[in-house]
Structure formats: structure tokens, C-alpha cells
MDTraj code that builds the backbone (N, CA, C; nanometers):
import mdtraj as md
import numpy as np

residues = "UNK UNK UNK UNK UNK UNK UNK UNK UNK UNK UNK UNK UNK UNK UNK UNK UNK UNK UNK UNK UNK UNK UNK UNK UNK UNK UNK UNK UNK UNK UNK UNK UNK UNK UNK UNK UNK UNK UNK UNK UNK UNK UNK UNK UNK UNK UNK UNK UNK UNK UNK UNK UNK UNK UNK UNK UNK UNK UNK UNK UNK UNK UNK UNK UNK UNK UNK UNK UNK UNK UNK UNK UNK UNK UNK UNK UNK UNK UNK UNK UNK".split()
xyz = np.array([
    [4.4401, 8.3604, 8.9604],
    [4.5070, 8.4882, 8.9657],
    [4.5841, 8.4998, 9.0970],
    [4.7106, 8.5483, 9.0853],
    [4.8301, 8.5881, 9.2217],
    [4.7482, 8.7194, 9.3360],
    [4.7489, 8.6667, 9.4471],
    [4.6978, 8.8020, 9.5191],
    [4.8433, 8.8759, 9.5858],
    [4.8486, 8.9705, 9.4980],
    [4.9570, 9.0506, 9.4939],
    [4.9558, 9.1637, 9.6076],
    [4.8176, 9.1498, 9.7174],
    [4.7987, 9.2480, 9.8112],
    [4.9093, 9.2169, 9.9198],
    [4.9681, 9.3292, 10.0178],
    [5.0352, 9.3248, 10.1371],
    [4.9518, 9.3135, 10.2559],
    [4.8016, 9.3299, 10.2127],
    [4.7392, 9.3520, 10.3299],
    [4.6020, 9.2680, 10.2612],
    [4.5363, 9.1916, 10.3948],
    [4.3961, 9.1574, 10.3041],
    [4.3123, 9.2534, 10.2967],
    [4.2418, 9.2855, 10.2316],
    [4.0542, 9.3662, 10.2123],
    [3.9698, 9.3161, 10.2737],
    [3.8580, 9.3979, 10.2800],
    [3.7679, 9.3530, 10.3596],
    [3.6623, 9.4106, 10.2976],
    [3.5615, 9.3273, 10.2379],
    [3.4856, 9.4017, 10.0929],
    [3.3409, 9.4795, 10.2040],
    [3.3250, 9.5745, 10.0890],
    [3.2433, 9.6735, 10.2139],
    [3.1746, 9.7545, 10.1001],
    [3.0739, 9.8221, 10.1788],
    [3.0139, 9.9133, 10.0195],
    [2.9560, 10.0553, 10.1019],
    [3.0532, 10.1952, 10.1042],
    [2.9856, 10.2717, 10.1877],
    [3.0611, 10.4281, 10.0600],
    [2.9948, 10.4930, 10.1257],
    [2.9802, 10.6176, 10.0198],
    [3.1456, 10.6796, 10.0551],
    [3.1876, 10.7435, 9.9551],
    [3.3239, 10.8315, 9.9419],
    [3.3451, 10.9334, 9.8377],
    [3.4283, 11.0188, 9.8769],
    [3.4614, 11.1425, 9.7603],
    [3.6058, 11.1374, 9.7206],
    [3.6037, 11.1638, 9.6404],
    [3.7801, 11.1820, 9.5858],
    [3.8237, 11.3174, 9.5367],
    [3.8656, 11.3510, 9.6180],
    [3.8996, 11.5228, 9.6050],
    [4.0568, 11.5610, 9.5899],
    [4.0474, 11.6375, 9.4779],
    [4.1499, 11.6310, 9.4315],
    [4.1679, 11.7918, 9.3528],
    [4.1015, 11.8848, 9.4226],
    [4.0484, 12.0098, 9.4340],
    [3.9990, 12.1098, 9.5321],
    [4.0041, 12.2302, 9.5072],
    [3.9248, 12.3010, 9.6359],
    [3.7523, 12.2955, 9.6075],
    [3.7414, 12.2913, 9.4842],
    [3.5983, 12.3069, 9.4297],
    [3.4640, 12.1987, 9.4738],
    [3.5669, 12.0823, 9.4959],
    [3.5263, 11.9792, 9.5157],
    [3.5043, 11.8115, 9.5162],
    [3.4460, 11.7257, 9.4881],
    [3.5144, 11.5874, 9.4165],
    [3.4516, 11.5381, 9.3422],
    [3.4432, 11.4042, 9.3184],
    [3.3724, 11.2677, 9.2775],
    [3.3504, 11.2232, 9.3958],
    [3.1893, 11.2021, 9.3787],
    [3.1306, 11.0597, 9.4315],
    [3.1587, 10.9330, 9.4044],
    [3.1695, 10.8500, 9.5016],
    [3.2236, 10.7178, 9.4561],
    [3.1675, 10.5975, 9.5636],
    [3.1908, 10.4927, 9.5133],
    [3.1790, 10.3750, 9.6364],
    [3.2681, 10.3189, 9.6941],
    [3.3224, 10.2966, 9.8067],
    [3.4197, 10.2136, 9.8715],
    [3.3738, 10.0616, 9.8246],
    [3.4221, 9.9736, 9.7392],
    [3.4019, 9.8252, 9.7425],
    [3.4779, 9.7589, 9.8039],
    [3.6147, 9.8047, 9.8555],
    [3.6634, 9.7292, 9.9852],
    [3.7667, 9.8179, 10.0168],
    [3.8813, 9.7273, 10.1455],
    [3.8979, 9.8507, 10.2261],
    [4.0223, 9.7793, 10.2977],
    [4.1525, 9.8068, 10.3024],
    [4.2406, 9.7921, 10.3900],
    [4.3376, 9.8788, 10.4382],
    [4.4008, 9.8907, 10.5637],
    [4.4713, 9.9605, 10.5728],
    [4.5822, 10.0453, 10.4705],
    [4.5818, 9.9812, 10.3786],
    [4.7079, 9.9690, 10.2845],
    [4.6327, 10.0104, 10.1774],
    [4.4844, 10.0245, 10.1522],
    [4.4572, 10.0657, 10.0349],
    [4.3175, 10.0217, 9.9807],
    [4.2596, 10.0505, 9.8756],
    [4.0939, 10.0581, 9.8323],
    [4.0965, 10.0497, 9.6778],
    [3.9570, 9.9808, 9.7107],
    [3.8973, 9.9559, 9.5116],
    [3.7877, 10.0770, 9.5497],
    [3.7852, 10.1610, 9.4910],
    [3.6795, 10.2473, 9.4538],
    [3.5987, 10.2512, 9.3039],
    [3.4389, 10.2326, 9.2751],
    [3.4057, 10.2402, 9.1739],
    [3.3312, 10.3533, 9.1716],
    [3.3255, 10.4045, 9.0089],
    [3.3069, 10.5526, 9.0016],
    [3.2232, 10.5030, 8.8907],
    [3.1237, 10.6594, 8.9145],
    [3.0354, 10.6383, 8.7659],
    [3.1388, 10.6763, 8.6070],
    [3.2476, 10.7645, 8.6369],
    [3.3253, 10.7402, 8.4763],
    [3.4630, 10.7715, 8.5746],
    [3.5910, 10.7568, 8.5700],
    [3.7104, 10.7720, 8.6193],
    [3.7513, 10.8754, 8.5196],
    [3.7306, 10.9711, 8.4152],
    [3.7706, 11.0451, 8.3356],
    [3.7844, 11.1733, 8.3965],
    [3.8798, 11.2516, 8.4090],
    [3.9061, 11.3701, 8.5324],
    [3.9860, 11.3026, 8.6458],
    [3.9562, 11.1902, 8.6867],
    [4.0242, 11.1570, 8.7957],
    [4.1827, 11.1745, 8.8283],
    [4.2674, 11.2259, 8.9027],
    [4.3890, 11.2375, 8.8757],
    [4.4791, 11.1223, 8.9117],
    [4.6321, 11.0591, 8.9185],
    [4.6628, 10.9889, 8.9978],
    [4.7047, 10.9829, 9.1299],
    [4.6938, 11.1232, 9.1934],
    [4.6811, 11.1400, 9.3564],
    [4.5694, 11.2076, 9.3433],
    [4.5362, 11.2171, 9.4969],
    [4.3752, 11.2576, 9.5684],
    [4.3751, 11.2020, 9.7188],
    [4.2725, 11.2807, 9.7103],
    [4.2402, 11.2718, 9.9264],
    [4.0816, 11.2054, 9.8774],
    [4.0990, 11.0381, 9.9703],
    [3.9843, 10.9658, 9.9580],
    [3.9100, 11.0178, 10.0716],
    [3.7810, 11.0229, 10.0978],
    [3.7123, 11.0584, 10.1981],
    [3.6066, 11.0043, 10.2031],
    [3.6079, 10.8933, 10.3477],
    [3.5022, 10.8590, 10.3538],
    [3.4264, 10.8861, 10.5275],
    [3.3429, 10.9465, 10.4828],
    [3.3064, 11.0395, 10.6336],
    [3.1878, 10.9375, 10.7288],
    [3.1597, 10.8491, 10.6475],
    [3.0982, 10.7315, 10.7820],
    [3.2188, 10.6821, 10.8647],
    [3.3518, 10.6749, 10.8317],
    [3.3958, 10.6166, 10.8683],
    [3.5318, 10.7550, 10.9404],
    [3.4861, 10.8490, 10.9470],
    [3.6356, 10.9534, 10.9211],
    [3.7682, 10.9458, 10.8800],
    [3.7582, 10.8913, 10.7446],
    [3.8582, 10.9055, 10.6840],
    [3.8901, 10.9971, 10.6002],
    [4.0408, 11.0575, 10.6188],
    [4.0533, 11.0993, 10.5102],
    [4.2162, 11.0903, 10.4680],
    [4.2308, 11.0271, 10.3559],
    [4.3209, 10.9786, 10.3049],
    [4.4203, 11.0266, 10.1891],
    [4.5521, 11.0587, 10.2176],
    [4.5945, 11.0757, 10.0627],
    [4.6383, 10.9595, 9.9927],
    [4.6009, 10.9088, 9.9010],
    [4.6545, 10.8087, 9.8257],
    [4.6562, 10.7817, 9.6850],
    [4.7056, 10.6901, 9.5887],
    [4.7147, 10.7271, 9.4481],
    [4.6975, 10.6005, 9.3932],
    [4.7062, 10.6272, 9.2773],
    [4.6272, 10.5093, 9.1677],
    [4.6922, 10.4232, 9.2061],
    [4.7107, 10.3018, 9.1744],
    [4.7483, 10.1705, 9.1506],
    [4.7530, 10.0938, 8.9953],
    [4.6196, 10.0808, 8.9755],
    [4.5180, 10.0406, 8.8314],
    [4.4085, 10.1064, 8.8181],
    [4.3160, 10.0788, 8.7440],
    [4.2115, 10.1483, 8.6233],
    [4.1423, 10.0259, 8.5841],
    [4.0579, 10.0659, 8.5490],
    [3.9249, 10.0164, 8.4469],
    [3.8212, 10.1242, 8.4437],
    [3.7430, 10.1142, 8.4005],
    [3.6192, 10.2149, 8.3322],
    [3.5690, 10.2377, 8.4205],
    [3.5518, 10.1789, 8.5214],
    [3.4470, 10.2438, 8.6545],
    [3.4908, 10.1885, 8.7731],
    [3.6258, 10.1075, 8.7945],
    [3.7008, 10.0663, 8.9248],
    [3.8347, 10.1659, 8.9313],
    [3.8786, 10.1566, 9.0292],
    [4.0134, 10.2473, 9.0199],
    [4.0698, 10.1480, 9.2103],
    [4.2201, 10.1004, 9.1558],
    [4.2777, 10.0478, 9.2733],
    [4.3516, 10.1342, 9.3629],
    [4.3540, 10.1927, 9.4580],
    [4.4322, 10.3065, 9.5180],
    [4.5297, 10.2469, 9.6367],
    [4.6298, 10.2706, 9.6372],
    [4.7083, 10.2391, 9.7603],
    [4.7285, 10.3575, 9.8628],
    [4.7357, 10.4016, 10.0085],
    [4.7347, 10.4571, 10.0587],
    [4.8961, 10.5321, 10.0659],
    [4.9099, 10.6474, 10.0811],
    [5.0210, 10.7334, 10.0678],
    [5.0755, 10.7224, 10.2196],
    [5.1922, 10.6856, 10.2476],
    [5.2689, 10.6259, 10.4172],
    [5.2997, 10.7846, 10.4622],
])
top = md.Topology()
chain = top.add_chain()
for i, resn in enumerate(residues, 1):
    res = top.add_residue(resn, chain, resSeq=i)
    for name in ("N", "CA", "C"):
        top.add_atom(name, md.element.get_by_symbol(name[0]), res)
traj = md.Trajectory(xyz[None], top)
């Protein structure tokens, strides 16, 4: 398979929300992590929108960024410049 990334990853596994509301988000996992963008896996991606503010507060992030790709419980996000 072509690695079509601009930036490498750096595979990692730490807690995140995807908020995309005032009410609140999804829980999720960071499975990796580059400047340029994240694989997040979710227990269902259904609701999820294609923008959102990633947040991951071990690390103080908080990010706007938007889909990329999909699957059932991965979602590829690139970071918004």
C-alpha cells in the first residue's frame, strides 16, 4: 500500500473527545498522531460529523479538523491550517 501521508505518525493510544457541539462529544482513542493529522477509533462513528474540535487534554490539544476516511470504528482526520 502507497503512504499517501505528508507527515509521518507516531502511533500512540491516549484518550480524546470529538466535539462537535455545545452539549458535548464522543469519546474516542487517539491511535496515532501527527502534526498534520490523526486516526481516531470510536465505539460507532454514526453522529459523527465531517468537522469537529479533537480534544485531547493529556496532551492540550485542541484541534479543529475534518474527516479524511471512515470505517466502522476508525475515522482519518486531517488537521484544519
Amino acid at each position: 500500500m502507497e503512504e499517501r501521508r505528508k507527515t509521518q505518525r507516531h502511533r500512540t493510544l491516549k484518550a480524546g473527545t470529538i466535539n462537535f457541539n455545545r452539549a458535548g462529544g464522543v469519546d474516542c482513542r487517539v491511535r496515532n498522531l501527527s502534526p498534520a493529522g490523526a486516526c481516531l477509533e470510536v465505539a460507532s462513528q454514526i453522529g459523527i460529523p465531517d468537522e469537529f474540535v479533537l480534544v485531547v487534554e493529556h496532551d492540550h490539544v485542541k484541534a479543529p479538523c475534518h474527516v479524511i476516511w471512515r470505517t466502522a470504528t476508525r475515522l482519518g482526520v486531517a488537521f484544519n491550517a
